[in-house]
VOMI-356213 format. One record per residue (C-alpha): residue number from 1; residue in one letter; x negated, y, z negated. Coordinates in steps of 0.02 Angstrom, whole numbers, plus 50000, padded with zeros to 5 digits. Layout:
<nodes>
  num  residuo   east  north     up
  NUM        a      X      Y      Z
...
</nodes>
This chain:
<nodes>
  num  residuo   east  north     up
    1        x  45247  53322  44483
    2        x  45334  53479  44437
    3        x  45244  53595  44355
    4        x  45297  53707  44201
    5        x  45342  53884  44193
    6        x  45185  53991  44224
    7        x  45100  54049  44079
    8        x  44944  54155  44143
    9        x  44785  54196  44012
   10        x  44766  54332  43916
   11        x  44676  54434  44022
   12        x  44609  54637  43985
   13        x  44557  54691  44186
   14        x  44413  54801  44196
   15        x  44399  54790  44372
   16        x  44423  54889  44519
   17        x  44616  54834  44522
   18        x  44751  54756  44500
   19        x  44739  54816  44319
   20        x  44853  54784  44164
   21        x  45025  54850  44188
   22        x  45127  54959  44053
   23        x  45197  54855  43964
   24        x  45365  54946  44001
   25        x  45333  54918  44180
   26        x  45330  54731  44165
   27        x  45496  54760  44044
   28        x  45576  54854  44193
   29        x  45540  54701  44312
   30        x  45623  54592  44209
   31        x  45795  54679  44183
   32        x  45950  54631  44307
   33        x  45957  54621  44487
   34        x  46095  54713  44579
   35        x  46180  54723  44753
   36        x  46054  54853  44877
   37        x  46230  54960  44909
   38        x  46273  54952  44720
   39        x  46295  55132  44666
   40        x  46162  55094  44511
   41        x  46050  55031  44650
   42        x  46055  55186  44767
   43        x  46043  55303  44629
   44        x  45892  55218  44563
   45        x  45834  55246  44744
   46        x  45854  55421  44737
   47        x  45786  55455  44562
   48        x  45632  55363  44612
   49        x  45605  55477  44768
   50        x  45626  55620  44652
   51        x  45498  55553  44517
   52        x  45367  55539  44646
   53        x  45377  55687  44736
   54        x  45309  55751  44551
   55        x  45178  55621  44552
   56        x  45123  55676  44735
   57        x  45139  55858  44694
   58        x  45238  55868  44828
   59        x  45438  55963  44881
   60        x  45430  55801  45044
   61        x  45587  55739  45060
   62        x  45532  55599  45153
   63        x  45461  55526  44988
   64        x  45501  55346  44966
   65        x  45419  55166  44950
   66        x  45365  55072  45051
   67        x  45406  54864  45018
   68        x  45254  54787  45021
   69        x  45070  54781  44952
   70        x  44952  54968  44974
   71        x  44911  54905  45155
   72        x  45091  54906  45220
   73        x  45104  55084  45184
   74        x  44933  55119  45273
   75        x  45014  55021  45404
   76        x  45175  55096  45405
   77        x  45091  55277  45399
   78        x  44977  55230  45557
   79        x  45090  55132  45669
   80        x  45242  55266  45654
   81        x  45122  55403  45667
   82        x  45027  55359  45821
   83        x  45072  55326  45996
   84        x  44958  55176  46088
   85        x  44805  55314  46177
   86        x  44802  55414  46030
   87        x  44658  55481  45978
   88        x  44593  55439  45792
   89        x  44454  55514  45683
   90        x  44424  55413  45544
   91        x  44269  55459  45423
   92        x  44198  55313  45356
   93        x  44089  55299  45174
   94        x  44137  55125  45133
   95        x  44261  54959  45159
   96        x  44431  55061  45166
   97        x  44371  55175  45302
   98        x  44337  55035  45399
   99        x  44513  54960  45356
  100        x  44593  55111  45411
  101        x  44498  55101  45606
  102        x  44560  54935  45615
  103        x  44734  54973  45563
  104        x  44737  55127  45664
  105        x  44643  55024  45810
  106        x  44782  54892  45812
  107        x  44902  55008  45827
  108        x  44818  55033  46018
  109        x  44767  55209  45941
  110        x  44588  55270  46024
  111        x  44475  55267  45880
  112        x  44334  55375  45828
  113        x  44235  55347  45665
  114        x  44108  55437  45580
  115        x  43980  55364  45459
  116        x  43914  55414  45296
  117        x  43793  55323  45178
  118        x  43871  55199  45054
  119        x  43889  55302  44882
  120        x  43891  55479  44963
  121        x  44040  55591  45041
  122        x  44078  55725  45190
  123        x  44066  55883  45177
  124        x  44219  55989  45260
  125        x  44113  56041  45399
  126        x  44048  55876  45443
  127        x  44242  55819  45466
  128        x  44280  55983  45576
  129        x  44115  55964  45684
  130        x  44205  55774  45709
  131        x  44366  55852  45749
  132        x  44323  55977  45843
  133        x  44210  55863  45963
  134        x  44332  55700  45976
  135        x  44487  55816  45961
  136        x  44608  55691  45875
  137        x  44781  55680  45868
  138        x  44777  55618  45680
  139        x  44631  55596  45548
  140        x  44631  55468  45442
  141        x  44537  55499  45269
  142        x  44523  55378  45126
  143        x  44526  55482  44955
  144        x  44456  55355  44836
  145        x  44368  55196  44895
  146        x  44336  55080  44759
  147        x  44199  54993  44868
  148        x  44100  55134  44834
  149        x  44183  55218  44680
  150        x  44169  55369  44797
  151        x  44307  55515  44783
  152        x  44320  55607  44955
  153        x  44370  55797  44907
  154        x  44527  55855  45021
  155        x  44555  56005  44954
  156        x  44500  56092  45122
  157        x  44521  55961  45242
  158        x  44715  56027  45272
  159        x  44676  56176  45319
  160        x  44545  56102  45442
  161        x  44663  56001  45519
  162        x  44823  56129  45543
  163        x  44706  56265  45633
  164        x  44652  56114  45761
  165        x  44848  56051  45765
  166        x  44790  55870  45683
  167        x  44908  55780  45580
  168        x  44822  55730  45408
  169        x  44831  55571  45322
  170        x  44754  55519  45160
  171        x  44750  55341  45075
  172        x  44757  55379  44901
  173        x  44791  55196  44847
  174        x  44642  55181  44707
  175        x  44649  55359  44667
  176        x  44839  55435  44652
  177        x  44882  55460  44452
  178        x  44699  55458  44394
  179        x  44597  55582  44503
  180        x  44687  55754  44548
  181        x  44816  55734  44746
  182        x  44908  55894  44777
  183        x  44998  55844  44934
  184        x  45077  56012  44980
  185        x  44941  56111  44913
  186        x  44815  56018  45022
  187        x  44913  56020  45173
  188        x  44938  55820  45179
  189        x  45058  55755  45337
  190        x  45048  55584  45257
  191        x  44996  55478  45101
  192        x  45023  55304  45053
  193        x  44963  55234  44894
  194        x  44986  55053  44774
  195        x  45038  55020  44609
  196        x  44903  54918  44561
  197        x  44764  55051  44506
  198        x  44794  55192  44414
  199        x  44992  55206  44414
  200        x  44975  55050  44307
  201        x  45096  54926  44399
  202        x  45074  54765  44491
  203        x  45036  54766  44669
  204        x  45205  54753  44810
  205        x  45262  54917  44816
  206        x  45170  55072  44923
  207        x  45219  55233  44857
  208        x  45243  55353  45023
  209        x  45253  55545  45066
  210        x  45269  55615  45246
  211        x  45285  55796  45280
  212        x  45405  55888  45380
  213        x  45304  55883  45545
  214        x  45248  55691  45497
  215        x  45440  55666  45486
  216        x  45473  55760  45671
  217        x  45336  55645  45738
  218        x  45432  55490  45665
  219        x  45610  55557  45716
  220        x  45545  55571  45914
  221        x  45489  55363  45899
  222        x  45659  55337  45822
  223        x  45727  55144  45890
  224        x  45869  55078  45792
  225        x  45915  54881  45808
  226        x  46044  54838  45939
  227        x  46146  54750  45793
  228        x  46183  54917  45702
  229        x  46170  55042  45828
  230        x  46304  55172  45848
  231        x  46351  55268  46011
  232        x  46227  55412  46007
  233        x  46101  55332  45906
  234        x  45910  55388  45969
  235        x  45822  55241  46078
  236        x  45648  55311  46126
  237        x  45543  55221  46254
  238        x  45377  55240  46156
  239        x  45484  55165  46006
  240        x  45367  55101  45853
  241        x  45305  54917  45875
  242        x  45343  54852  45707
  243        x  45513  54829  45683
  244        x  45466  54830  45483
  245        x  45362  54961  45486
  246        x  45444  55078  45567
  247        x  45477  55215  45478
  248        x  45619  55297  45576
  249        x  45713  55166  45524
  250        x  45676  55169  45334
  251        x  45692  55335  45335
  252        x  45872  55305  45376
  253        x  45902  55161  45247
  254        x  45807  55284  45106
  255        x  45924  55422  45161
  256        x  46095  55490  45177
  257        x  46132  55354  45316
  258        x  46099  55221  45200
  259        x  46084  55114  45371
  260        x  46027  54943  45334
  261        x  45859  54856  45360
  262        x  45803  54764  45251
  263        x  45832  54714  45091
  264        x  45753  54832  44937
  265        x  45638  54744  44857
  266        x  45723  54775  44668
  267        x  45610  54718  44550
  268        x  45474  54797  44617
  269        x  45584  54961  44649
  270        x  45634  54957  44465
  271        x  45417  54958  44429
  272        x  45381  55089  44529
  273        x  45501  55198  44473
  274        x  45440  55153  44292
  275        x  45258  55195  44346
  276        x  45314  55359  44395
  277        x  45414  55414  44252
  278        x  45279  55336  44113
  279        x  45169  55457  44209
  280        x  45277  55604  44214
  281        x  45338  55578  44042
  282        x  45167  55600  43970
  283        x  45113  55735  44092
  284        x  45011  55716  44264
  285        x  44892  55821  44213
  286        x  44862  55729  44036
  287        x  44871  55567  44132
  288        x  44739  55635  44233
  289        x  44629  55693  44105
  290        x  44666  55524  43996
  291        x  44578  55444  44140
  292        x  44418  55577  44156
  293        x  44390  55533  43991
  294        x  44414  55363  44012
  295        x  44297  55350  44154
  296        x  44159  55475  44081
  297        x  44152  55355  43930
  298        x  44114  55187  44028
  299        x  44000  55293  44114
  300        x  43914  55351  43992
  301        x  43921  55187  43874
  302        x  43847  55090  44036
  303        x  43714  55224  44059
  304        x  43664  55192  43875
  305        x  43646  55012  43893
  306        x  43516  55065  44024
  307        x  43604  55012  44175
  308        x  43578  55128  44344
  309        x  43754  55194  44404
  310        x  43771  55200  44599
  311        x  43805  55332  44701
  312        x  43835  55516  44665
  313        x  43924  55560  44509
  314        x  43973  55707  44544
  315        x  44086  55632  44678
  316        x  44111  55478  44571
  317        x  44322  55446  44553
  318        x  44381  55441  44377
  319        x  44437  55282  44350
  320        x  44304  55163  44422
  321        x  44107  55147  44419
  322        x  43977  55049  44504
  323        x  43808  54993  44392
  324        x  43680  54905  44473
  325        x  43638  54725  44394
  326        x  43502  54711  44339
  327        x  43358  54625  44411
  328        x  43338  54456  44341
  329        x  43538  54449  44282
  330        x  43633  54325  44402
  331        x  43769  54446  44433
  332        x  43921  54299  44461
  333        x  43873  54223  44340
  334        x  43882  54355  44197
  335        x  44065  54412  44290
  336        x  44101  54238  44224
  337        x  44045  54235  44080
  338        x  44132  54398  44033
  339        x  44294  54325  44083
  340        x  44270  54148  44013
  341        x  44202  54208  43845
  342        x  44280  54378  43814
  343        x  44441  54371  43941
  344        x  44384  54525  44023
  345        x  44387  54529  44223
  346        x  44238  54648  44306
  347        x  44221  54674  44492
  348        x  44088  54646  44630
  349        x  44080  54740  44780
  350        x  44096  54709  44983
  351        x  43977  54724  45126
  352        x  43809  54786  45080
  353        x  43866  54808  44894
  354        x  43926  54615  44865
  355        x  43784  54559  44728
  356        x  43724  54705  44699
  357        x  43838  54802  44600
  358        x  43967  54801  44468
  359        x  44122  54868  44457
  360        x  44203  54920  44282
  361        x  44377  55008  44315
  362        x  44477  55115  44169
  363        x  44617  55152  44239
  364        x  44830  55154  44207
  365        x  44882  55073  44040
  366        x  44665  55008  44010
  367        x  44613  55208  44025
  368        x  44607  55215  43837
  369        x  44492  55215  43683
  370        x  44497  55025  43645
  371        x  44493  54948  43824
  372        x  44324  55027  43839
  373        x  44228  55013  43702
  374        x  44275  54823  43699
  375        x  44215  54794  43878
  376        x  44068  54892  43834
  377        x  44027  54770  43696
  378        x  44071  54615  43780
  379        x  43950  54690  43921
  380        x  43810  54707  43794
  381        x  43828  54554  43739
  382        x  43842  54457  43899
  383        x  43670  54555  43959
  384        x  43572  54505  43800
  385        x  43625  54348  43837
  386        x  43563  54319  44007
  387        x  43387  54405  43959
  388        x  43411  54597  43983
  389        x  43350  54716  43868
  390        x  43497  54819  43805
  391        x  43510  54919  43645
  392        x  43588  54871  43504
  393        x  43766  54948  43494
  394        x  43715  55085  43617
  395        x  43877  55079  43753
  396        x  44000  55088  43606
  397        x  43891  55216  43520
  398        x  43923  55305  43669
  399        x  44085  55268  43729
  400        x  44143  55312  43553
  401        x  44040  55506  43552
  402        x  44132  55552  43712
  403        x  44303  55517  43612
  404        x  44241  55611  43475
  405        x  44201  55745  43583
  406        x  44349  55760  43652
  407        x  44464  55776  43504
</nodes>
């Protein structure tokens, strides 16, 4: 049996990601396909490496995407910026930390973590003792980890790293457009990111920015296929092992070269670029601040329905929180219930987090006014209904004075 065309639910995602895309990002996606050499295409290319150097805060040329979910531009970063024997320092303070050692790990890279408690961050000097005593070729540093709802600061991790000649990378996939990345300001070699939090796209494009000396590291890997090789064309022996990762070689397709490898991914070019110019359009500090308010309003709507927020909030990313459910609430159960019965989608957590908290994201096109105080409501309702003890009213209440207060 053939089934019809796919109609999904209505749907309002409250979760950790994906979230709700713009709805002129899902317009973009639908508009015409051309030819990957079309002159419309390549100049689409090039605006949308110029709208997100803006949205990394950065003058990289080497600012592209990535084809492929958040992971294949951690992937991409790691395998084209470390040789097999490496050495890796990777500070760890939930899942994506550990994500990045194995990335980094299968990429034969010799890798050194670090260890934090769930729900708490590093300070700078912890990272330099690291780097000083494992004395890494690259560190590897998750901004925001949604596992944890944890925001890393970076702000003097750069300059860490360029006195002990490190190479810096950041994965900035839950936290670029909501939570402040200043990629040149913070001495970044590298950052990858997805569409799918708070640049308010779907997920299946990675958003990418190398540096200069990120680029020179790339350049001295460079391998290009036998099948489009010209005479003189680079072939190093400790060439990247990913033929689709490599990013000497999209480097070259992104670029002046324009030498093929695979095939842009259109529709999903044509979103990102959309993501980046909704958020430039309205201003990336005022996106940024649209989701600090956002987030401080769940926050404090959740805190007045007496739920306990985890972790430290004053490290706590803008656009995501973790409650603790409450004892006696089965915690699947009420997820269901507040997708079944209201249509809105909450998150669980991994590891030693999976059952015990929640996780209520505002972020992208849901960090505004309505998307909260509706979750809030359906929360309060779902609660009373599975025996907690919530006040009447009190998350909206809430949720509705930090609004106020902000006008």
């Amino acid at each position: 049996m053939i089934p019809g065309p796919i109609e999904p639910p209505a749907r309002l995602l409250m979760g950790p990601g994906p979230i709700s895309a713009y709805p002129s990002v899902l317009r973009a996606m639908s508009t015409s396909l051309v030819g990957q050499y079309d002159p419309f295409m390549t100049g689409a290319m090039a605006e949308t490496q110029e709208l997100y150097r803006g949205v990394w805060s950065t003058d990289n040329d080497a600012t592209l995407l990535i084809d492929g979910t958040s992971r294949a531009g951690i992937e991409s970063a790691l395998i084209s910026l470390v040789r097999p024997g490496d050495r890796v320092l990777v500070p760890v303070f939930g899942r994506f930390g550990h994500l990045l050692a194995e990335i980094a790990e299968r990429a034969m890279a010799e890798v050194h973590t670090i260890e934090t408690e769930w729900g708490q961050v590093f300070p700078p000097s912890v990272i330099e003792e690291a780097i000083v005593r494992v004395k890494p070729t690259l560190l590897a540093l998750v901004q925001g980890d949604t596992s944890t709802t944890m925001n890393q600061p970076l702000e003097d991790i750069g300059e860490i790293c360029r006195r002990h000649g490190v190479l810096f990378y950041s994965d900035a996939t839950a936290s670029l457009g909501g939570n402040a990345f200043e990629a040149d300001a913070w001495g970044l070699d590298a950052a990858t990111a997805g569409l799918q939090k708070c640049l308010g796209g779907p997920s299946g494009s990675a958003p990418i920015t190398l540096s200069p000396r990120a680029v020179e590291v790339v350049q001295s890997r460079k391998k290009i296929e036998a099948g489009i090789r010209e005479p003189g064309d680079p072939s190093a022996p400790d060439f990247v092992r990913s033929n689709y990762f490599d990013l000497g070689m999209i480097l070259d397709y992104w670029g002046p070269r324009r030498l093929n490898h695979h095939t842009e991914a259109t529709s999903m070019l044509y979103a990102a670029r959309e993501c980046a110019r909704v958020l430039l359009l309205e201003g990336r500090d005022e996106v940024i601040a649209r989701h600090e308010r956002a987030g401080r309003a769940m926050l404090e709507g959740v805190q007045a329905l007496g739920l306990q927020v985890f972790g430290d909030i004053g490290h706590k990313m803008n656009n995501v929180v973790a409650v603790e459910i409450p004892e006696g609430v089965p915690g699947d159960d009420a997820r269901t219930s507040m997708l079944e019965d209201f249509g809105i989608e909450i998150g669980t957590s991994f590891g030693p987090l999976h059952g015990r908290v929640w996780r209520i994201g505002t972020m992208g096109y849901n960090a505004r006014k309505d998307a909260v105080v509706t979750t809030l409501a359906a929360l309060e309702s779902v609660l009373r209904r599975f025996g907690a003890s919530v006040p009447a009213g009190g998350g909206v209440d809430a949720a509705l004075d930090v609004y106020a207060g902000a006008q």
